[in-house]
LORORO-729515 format. One line per field, with one value per residue (C-alpha): residue number from 1; residue in one letter; x, y, z. Coordinates in steps of 0.02 Angstrom, whole numbers, plus 32768, in hexadecimal, padded with zeros to 4 digits. Each point is the difference from the previous one (the first is absolute). Layout:
pos: c(NUM ...) $
code: c(A ...) $
xx: c(X ...) $
yy: c(Y ...) $
zz: c(Z ...) $
//
This chain:
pos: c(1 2 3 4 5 6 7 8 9 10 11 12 13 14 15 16 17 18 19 20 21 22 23 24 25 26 27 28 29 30 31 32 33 34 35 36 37 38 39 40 41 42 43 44 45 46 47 48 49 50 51 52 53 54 55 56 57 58 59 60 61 62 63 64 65 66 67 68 69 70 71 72 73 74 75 76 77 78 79 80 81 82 83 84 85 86 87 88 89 90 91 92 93 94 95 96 97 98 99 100 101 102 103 104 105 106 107 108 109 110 111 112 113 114 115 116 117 118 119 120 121 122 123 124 125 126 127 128 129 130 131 132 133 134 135 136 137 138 139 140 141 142 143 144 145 146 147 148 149 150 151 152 153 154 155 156 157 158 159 160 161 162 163 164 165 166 167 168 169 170 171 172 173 174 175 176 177 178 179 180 181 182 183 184 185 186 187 188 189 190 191 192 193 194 195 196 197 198 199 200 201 202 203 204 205 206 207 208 209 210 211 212 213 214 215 216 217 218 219 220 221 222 223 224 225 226 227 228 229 230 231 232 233 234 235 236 237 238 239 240 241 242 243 244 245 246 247 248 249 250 251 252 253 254 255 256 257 258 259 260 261 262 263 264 265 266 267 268 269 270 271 272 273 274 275 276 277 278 279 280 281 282 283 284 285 286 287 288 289 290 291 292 293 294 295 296 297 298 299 300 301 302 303 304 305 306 307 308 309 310 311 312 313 314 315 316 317 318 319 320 321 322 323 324 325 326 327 328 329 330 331 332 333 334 335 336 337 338 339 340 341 342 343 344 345 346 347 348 349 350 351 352 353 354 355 356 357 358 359 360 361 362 363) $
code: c(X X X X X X X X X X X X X X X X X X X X X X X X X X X X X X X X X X X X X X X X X X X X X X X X X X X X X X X X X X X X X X X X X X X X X X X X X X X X X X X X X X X X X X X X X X X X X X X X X X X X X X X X X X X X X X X X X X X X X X X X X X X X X X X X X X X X X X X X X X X X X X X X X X X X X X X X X X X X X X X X X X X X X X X X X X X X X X X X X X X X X X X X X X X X X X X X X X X X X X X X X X X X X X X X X X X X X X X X X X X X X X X X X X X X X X X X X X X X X X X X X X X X X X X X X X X X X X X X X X X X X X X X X X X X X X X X X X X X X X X X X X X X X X X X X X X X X X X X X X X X X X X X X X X X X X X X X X X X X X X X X X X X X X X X X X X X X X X X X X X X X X X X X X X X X X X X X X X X X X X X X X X) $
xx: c(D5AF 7F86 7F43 7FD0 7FBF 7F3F 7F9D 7F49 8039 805B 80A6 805F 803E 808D 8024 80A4 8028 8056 803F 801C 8050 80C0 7FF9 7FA3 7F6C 7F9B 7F90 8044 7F97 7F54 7FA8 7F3D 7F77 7F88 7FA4 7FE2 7FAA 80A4 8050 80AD 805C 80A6 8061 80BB 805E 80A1 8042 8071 8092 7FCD 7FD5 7F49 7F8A 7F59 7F67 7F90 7FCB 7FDE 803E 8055 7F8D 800B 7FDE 7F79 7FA5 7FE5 7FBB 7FA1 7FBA 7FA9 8062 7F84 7FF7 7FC6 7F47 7FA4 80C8 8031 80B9 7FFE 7FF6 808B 8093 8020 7F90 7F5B 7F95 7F4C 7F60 7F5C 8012 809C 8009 7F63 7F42 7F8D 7F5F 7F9A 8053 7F9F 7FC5 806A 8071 80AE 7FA2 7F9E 7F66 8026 7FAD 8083 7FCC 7F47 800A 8009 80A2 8048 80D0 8067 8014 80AB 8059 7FCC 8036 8048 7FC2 7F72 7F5A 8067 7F98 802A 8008 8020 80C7 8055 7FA8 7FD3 8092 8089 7FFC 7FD0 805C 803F 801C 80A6 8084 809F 8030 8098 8079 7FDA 7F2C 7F83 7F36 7F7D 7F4B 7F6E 7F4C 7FC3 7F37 7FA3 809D 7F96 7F5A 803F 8010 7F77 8013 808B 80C7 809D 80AF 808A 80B2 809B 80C4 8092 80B6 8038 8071 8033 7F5F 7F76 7F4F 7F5D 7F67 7F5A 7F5B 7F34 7F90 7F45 7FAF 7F6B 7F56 7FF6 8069 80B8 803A 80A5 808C 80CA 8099 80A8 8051 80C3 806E 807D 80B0 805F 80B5 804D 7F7A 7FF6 7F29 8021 8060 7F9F 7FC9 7F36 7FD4 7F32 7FB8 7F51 7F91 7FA3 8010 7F59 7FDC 7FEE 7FC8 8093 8086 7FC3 7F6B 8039 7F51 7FE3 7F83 7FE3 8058 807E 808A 8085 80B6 8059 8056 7FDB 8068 7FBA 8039 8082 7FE5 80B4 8074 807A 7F77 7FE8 8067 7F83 8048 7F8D 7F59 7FA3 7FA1 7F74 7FBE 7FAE 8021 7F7B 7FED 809A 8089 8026 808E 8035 7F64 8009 8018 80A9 8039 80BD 8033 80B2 808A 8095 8060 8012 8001 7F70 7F51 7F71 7F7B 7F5D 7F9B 7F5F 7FBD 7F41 7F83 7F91 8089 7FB5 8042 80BC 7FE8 80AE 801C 809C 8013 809F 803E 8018 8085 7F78 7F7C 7F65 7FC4 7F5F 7FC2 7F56 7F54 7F90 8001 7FDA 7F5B 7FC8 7F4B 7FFF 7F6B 8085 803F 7FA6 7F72 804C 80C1 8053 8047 8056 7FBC 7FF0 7F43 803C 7F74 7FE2 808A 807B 80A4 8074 80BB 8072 80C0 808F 80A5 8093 80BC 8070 8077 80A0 7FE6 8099 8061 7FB8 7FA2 801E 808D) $
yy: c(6863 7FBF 801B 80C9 8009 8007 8044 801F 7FA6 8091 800E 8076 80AE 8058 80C5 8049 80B2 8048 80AB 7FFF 8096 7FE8 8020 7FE5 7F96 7FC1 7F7D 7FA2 7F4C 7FB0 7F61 8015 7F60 8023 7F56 8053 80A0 8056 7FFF 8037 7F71 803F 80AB 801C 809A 8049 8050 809C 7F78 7F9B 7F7C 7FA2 7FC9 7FE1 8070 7F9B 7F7A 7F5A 7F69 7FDE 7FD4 7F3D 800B 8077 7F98 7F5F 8085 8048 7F6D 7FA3 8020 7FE1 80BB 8020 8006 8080 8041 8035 7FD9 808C 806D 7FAC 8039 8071 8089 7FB6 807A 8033 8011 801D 8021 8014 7FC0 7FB1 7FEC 7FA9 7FBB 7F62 7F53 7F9D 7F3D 7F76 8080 8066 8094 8089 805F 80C1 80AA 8073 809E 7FBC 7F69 7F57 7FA2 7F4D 8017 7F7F 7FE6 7FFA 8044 803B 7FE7 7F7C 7FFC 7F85 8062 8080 8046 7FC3 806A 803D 8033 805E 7FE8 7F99 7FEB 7FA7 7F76 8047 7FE8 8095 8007 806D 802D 804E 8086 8023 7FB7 807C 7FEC 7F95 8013 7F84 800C 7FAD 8002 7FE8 8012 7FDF 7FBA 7F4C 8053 803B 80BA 8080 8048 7FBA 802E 7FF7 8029 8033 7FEB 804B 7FE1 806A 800B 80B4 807A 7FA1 7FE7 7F75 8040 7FAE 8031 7FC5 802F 7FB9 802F 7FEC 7F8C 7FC8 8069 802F 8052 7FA8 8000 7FF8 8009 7FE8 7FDC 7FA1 7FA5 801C 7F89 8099 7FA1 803B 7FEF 8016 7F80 807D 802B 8056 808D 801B 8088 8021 809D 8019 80A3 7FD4 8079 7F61 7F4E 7F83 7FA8 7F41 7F7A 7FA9 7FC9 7F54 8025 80AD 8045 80AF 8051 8088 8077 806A 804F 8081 7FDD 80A3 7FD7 7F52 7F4D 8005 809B 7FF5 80A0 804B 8021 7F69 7F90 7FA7 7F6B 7F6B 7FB3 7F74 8048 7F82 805E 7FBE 80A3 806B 80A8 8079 80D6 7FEB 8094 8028 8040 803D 7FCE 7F35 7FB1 7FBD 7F8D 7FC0 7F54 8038 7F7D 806B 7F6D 7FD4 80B9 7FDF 805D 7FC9 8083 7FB0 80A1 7FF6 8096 7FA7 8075 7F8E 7FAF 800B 7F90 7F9C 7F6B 7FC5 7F68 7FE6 7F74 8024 7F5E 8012 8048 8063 8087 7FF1 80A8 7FD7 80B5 7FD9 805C 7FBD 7FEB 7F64 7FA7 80AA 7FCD 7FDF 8051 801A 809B 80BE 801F 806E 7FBA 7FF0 7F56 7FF8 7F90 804D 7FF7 800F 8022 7F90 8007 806C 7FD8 8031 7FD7 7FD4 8025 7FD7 802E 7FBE 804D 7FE1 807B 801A 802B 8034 7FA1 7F70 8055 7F42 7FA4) $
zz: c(AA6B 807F 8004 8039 80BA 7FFA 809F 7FDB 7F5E 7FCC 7FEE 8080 7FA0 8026 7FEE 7FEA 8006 7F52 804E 80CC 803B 8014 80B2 808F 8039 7F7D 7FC9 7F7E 7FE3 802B 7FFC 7FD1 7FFC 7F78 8022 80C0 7FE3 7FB5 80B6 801D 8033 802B 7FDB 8008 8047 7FDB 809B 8005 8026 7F61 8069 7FC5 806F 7FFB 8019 8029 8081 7F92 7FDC 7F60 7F52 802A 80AF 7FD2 7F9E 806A 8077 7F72 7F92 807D 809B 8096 8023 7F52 8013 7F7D 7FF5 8094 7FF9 7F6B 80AC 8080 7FA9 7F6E 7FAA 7FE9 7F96 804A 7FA4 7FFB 80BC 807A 80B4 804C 7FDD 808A 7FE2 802F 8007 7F8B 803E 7FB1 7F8B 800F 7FCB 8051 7FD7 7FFB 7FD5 7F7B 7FC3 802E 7F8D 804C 7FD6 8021 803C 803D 80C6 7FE7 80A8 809A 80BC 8056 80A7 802A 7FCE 7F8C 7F79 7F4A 7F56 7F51 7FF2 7F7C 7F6C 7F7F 7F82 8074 7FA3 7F50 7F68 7F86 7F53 7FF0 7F94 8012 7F7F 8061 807F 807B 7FE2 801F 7FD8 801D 7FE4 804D 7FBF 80B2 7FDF 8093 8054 7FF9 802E 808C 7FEB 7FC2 7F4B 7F77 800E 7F8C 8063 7FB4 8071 7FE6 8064 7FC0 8019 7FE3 8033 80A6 803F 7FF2 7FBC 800D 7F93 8012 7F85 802F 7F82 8003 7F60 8054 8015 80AA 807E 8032 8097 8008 808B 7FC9 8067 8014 8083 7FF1 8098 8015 803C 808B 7FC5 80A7 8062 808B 8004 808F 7FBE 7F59 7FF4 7FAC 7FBB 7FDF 7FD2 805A 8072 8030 8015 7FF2 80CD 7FED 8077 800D 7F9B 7FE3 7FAA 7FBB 7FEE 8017 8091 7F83 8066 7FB6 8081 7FF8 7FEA 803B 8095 801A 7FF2 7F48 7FC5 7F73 7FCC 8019 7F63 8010 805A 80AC 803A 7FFC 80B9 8026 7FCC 7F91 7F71 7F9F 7FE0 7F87 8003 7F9E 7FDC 7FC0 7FE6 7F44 7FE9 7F56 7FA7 804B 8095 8028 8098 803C 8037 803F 803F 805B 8010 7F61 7FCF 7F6F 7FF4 7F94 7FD1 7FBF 7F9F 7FC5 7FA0 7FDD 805E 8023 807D 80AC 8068 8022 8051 8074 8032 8071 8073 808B 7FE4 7F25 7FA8 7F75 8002 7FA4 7FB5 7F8E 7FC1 7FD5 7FDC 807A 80B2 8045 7FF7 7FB1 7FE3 80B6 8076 8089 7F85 8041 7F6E 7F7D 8035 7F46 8015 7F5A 7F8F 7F45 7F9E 7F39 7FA4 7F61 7F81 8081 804C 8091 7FF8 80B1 7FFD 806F 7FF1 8073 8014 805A 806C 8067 80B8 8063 807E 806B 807C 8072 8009) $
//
């Protein structure tokens, strides 16, 4: 037998469900990266046909780790979010602050503390305005174990996140095979002695079977969407603006055909329905649904990302808003982020099944 695949200098683990349903749509293997903050590399789905494909836009584990080890668009572990499930923490989305001289790191204000994050993304456009992006365990390795086939856990005694974060953490990260559907579990705990700030999310690449964007169909349960300046830099204006009745209203049981609208959105005063909050990515012509449930209250915002000319949907169900220590925000605006007192913790969940959806509605 050949040498295991490292990437993060971990090897790549793979889940198999024990006990799929007989019939139907289900999820029924996954690929996770411990050495890359526990990410979900790749998922497999059994469709109603029996047919497998793939759930998820990413290339396969040795691909995936020339981009990841090194790869040129690896900086502070960025690739961990270009394909995948990359796994957010201690803050989702962006955080601006002040460019610092001579460094890839900027000088920013969280929870009133100052911090040092990395300038790792920002806009492209001559001038654009450059920033902290989606955490601070991308490239972070895990201790795990796997007790079962069908489970993995991995723990991370974060601390200050390399004194760049206020107060002292310890995560705890959970993926699960079970009963057709694929379950994500995520635990922060305060050990330090102050306040922890602490913001959680996940960045799933949502496959289009079919390769027809423009008749996928997006269900969000969202009175309001966050305004941003443009869809380079993605910032927010700090206006928040209704969704009833407008192009970004996927309110509607069965969801809103995407067209050509490009989506980098977050959408916030989110509907609960059923004690969580619970969005579609649907795919008529390939008659297969995926519903993406979170039941963690402290879920306030889903951040989609859908360019018209990609085959995926990114739905990232996340705490915070973006750049939520921002000034731009209304005073007294709840922007999401989580204070844990000393010796506290807060768990995040995510649970995704798949579905059958009638005939093709094109084609």
């Amino acid at each position: 037998m050949g040498k295991p695949l490292l990437i993060g200098g971990a090897p790549v683990i793979s889940l198999t469900a024990q006990h799929p349903p007989p019939e139907g749509p289900a999820f029924v293997a996954a690929q996770v990266l411990p050495g890359r903050g526990m990410m979900l590399l790749q998922a497999r789905l059994r469709l109603a046909d029996g047919r497998m494909v793939d759930a998820l836009f990413a290339p396969p584990a040795e691909q995936a780790a020339l981009k990841l080890d090194g790869g040129p668009d690896d900086a502070f572990g960025n690739g961990a979010f270009s394909f995948g499930g990359a796994l957010l923490a201690p803050y989702a989305n962006r955080i601006t602050g002040h460019a610092l001289p001579g460094e890839r790191a900027i000088a920013a204000v969280v929870d009133g503390r100052p911090v040092r994050l990395p300038m790792n993304w920002g806009g492209k456009a001559p001038g654009a305005r450059r920033y902290a992006m989606h955490g601070l365990i991308l490239d972070e390795a895990f201790q795990f174990s796997q007790p079962r086939p069908d489970r993995l856990r991995g723990e991370l005694a974060a601390g200050d996140f390399g004194r760049r974060w206020p107060s002292q953490a310890e995560l705890e990260i959970e993926w699960r095979l079970d009963g057709g559907g694929l379950q994500l579990v995520m635990r922060a705990k305060n050990v330090g002695r102050e306040p922890l700030p602490m913001g959680l999310g996940w960045h799933p690449y949502f496959l289009l079977p079919s390769g027809r964007r423009e008749q996928a169909r997006l269900r969000v349960p969202a009175k309001l969407r966050a305004e941003v300046d443009d869809y380079d830099e993605v910032l927010p204006t700090g206006r928040v603006l209704a969704t009833a009745g407008g192009p970004y209203d996927f309110n509607a049981p069965g969801g809103r055909a995407l067209g050509e609208l490009y989506l980098d959105d977050s959408f916030t005063d989110l509907v609960r329905e059923g004690g969580g909050v619970t969005v579609e990515v649907i795919d008529p012509a390939a008659r297969l649904g995926l519903r993406i449930r979170s039941a963690s209250p402290r879920v306030k915002a889903v951040q989609v990302y859908a360019p018209p000319d990609q085959a995926f949907v990114v739905v990232e169900p996340q705490f915070n808003l973006a750049d939520p220590y921002s000034s731009v925000w209304p005073a007294g605006l709840d922007t999401g982020m989580a204070r844990l007192p000393p010796g506290e913790q807060l768990t995040y969940d995510v649970r995704v099944e798949a579905f059958t959806v009638g005939n093709p509605t094109i084609g």
